[in-house]
C-alpha positions as CSV (number, residue, x, y, z in Angstrom):
1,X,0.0,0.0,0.0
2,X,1.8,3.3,-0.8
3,X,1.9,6.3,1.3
4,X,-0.6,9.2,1.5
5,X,0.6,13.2,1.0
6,X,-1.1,15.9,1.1
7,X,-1.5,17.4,-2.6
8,X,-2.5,21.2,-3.5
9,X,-6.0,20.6,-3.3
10,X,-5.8,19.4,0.4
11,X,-3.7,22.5,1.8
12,X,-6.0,24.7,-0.3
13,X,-9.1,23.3,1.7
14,X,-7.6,22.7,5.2
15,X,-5.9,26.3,5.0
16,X,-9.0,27.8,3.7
17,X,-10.8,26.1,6.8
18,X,-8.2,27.9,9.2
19,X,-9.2,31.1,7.3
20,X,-12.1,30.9,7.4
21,X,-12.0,29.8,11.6
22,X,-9.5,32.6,12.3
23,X,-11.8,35.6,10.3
24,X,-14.8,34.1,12.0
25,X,-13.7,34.4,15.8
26,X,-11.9,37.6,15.2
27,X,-15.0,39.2,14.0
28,X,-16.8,38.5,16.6
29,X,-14.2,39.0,19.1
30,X,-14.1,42.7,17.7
31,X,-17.7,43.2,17.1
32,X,-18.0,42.1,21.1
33,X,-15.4,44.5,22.4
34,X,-17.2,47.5,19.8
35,X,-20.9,46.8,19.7
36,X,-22.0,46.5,23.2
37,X,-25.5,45.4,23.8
38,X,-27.7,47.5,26.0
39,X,-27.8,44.8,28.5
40,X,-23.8,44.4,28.4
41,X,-21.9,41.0,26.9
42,X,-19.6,39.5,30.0
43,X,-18.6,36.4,30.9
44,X,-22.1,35.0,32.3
45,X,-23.5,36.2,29.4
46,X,-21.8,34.5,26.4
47,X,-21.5,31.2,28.9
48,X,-25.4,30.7,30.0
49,X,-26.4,32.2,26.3
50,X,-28.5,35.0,28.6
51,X,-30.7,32.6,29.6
52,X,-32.9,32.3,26.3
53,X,-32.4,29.9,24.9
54,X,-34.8,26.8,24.4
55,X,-34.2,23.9,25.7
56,X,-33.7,21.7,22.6
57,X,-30.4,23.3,21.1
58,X,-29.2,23.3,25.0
59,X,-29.5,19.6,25.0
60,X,-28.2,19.1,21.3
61,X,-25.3,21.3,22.7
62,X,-24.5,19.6,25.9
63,X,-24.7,15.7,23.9
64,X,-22.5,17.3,21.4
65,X,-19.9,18.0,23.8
66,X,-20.5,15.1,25.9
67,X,-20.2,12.4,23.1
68,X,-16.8,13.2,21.4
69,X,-15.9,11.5,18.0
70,X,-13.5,8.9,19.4
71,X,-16.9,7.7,21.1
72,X,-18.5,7.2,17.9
73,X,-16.3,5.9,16.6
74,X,-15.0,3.5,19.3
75,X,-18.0,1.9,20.1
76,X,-18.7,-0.2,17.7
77,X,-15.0,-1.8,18.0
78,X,-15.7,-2.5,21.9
79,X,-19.1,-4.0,21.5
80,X,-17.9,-6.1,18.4
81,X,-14.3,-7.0,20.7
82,X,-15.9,-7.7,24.3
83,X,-20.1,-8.0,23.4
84,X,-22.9,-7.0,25.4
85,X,-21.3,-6.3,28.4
86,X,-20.7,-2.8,27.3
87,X,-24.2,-2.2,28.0
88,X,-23.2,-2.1,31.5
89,X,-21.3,1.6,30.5
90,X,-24.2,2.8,28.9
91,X,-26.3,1.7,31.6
92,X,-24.2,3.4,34.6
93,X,-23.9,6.8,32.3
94,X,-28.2,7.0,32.4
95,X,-27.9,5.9,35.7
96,X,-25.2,8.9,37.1
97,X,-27.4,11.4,34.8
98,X,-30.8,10.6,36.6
99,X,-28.6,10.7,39.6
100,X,-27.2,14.5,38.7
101,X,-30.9,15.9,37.5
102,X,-32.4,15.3,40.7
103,X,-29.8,15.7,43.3
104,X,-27.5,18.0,41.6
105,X,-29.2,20.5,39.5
106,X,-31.7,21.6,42.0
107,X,-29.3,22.5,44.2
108,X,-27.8,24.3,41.4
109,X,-30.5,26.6,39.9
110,X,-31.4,27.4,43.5
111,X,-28.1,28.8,43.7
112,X,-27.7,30.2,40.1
113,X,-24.5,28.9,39.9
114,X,-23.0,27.6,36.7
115,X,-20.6,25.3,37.4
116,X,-19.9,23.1,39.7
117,X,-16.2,24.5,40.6
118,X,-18.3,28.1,41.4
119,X,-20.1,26.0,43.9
120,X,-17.2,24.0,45.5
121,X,-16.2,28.1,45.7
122,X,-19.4,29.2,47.2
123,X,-19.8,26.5,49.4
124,X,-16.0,26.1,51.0
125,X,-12.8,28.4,49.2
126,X,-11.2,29.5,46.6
127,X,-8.6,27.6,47.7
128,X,-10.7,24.2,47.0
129,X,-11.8,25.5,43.3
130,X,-8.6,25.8,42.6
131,X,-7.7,22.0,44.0
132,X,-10.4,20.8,42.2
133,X,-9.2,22.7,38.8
134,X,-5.6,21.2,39.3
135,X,-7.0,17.6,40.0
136,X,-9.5,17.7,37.0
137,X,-6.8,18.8,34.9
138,X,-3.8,16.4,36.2
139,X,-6.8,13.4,35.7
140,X,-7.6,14.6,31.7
């Protein structure tokens, strides 16, 4: 089998990609800092959406990042390799999210916090944010 490079057409396309990613973010990273909204654009803001979005494209948004590609593609190659008893994974991850909607989250809008570090803040130190952080972090 002989070896793939990358001819014209590919560094044409992935290059125009980059371009195209690079004009994109710093348009909006200038048209944030010039065109301020009457109600401001911080932090909270671009991170909870300003609370108006639906609920659909939150969820679309929060399986998107949740499943990654290696997933998808992965999957298939352990349940073909080692059989049903991955359904035990997929099992445990409906389990933990039943778990986190009604234990966690109430807690959570009750507090309108967004993340679970701002609460570790809230509720002990800055100090154990930032513990949490580093051992999240040292784990990836």
């Amino acid at each position: 089998m002989g070896k793939f490079y990358f001819d014209i057409a590919d560094y044409v396309v992935f290059s125009g990609m980059l371009l195209v990613s690079a004009i994109t973010g710093i348009y909006y990273g200038c048209r944030s800092r010039y065109c301020k909204s009457e109600e401001g654009s911080d932090l909270k803001e671009y991170l909870t959406g300003n609370k108006s979005m639906q609920a659909f494209p939150v969820a679309m948004s929060l399986v998107a990042s949740y499943i990654s590609g290696v997933t998808i593609l992965g999957t298939p190659a352990e349940i073909y390799n080692f059989g049903t008893q991955y359904w035990f994974i997929a099992f445990s991850i409906w389990f933990s999210g039943a778990i986190v909607a009604y234990v966690y989250l109430p807690v959570f809008c009750k507090l309108q916090v967004n993340s679970s570090y701002e609460y570790l803040e809230m509720r002990f130190s800055r100090e154990v944010r930032m513990l949490a952080s580093v051992l999240f972090v040292m784990d990836e």
